[in-house]
C-alpha positions as a printed Julia matrix, in Angstrom:
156×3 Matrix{Float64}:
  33.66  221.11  133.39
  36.19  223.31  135.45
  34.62  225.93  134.48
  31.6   225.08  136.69
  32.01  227.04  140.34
  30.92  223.92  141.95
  34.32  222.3   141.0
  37.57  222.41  143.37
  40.69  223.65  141.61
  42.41  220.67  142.0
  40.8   218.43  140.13
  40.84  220.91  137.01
  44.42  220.89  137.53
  45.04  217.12  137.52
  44.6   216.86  133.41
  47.76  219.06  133.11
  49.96  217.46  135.37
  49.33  214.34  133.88
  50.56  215.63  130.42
  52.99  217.5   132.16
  54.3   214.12  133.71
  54.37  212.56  130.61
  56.03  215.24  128.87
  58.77  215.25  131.1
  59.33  211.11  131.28
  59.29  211.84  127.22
  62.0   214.61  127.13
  64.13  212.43  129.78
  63.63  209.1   127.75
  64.96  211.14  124.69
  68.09  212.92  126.89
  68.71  209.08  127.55
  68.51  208.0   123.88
  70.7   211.04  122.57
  73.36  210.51  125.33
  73.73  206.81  124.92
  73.68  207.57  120.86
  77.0   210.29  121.17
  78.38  207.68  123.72
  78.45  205.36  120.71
  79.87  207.64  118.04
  82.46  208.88  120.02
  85.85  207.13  119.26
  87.86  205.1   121.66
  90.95  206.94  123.53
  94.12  205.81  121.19
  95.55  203.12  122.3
  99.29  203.35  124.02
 101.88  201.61  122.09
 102.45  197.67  123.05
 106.24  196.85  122.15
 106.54  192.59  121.46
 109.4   191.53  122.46
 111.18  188.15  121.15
 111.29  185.05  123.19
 114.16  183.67  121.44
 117.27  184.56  119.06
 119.35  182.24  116.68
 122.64  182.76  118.33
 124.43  182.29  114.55
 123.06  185.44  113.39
 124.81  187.84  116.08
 127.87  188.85  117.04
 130.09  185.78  119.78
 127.69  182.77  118.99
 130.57  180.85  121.22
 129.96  183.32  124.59
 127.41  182.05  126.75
 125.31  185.29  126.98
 124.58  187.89  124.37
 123.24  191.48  125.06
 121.47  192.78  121.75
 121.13  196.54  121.3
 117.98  196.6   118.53
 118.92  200.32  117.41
 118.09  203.01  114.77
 120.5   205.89  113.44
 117.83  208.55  113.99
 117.1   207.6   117.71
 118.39  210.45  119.88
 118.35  208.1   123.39
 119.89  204.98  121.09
 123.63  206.08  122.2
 123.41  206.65  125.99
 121.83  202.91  125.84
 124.19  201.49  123.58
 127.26  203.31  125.94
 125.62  201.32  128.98
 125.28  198.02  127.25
 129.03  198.15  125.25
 130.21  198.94  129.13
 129.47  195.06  130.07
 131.12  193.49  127.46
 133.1   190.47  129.08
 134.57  187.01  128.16
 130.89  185.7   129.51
 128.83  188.12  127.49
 129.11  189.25  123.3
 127.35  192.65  122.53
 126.3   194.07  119.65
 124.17  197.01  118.12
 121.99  196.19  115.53
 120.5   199.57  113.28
 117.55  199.07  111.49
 119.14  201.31  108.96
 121.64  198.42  108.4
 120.06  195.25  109.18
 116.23  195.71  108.72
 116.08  191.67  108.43
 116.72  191.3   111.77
 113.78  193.91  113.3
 111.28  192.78  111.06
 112.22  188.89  112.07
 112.12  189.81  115.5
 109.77  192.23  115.49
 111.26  195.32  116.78
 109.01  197.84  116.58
 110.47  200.55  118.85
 113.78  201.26  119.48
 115.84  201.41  121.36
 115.46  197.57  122.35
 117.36  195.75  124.67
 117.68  192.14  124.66
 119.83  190.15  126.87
 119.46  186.15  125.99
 121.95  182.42  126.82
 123.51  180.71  125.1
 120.63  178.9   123.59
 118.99  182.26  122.48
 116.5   182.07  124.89
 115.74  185.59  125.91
 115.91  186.44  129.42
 114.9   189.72  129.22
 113.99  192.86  127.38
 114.19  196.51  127.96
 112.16  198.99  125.59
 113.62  202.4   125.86
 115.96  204.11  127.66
 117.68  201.77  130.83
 119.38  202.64  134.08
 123.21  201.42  134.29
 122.29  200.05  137.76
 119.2   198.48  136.47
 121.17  197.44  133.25
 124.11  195.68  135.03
 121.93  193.56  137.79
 120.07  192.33  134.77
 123.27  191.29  133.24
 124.83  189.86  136.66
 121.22  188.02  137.43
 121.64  185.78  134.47
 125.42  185.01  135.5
 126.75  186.76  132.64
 129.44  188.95  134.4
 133.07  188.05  134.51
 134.0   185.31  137.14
């Protein structure tokens, strides 16, 4: 039929852009599929690490049950930054506030009761054992001693 003279060129041309068209809604539908199929397959990002830390301590099994504050040094022999935090938190000690470094190494009890999964892990609680709050890691002096004086647990 296009081969006829009497024929314009376009309409002999109109056949192959229709399979051209569909062709190319095919390939893109396909890209689509393939993309959305990797998208699937590929694994999540690892997730960052999500320290728990306890809402409340029995008193009886630390150090100064009879002081109205406690600061709690959850610790491990191996941890390089487990010192400088322990020097900072030994620093406060006063008639208002019993401290105490606990090493997994020595009582793994306590972690796994609390829950420490990351040291070092500092936990400042009253009298009651309700925790007040909780550094993970490394802590600033400053930072470290307005937490202390914020629950009253300085010397008067």
């Amino acid at each position: 039929m296009c081969d006829e003279p009497h024929h314009r060129a376009r309409a002999c041309e109109e056949p192959h852009l229709v399979t051209r068209l569909i062709v190319l809604v095919v390939l893109a539908a396909a890209a689509v599929a393939v993309a959305l199929l990797l998208q699937r397959r590929r694994p999540d990002p690892p997730a960052a690490p999500s320290y728990r830390a306890p809402a409340q301590l029995d008193r009886l099994e630390f150090d100064r049950p009879d002081l109205p504050f406690l600061a709690v040094v959850f610790a491990s022999t191996a941890c390089t930054t487990c010192p400088e935090v322990w020097a900072a938190v030994s620093a406060l000690a006063s008639s208002r506030l019993a401290v105490q470094r606990v090493d997994v190494q020595d009582r793994a009890d306590l972690h796994k009761r609390y829950r420490i999964d990351g040291v070092p892990t500092t936990v400042l609680a009253d009298a009651e054992g309700v925790v007040v709050t909780t550094f993970f890691g490394p802590v600033a002096d400053d930072v470290l001693t307005e937490a202390v004086a914020a629950m009253g647990a300085g010397d008067e």
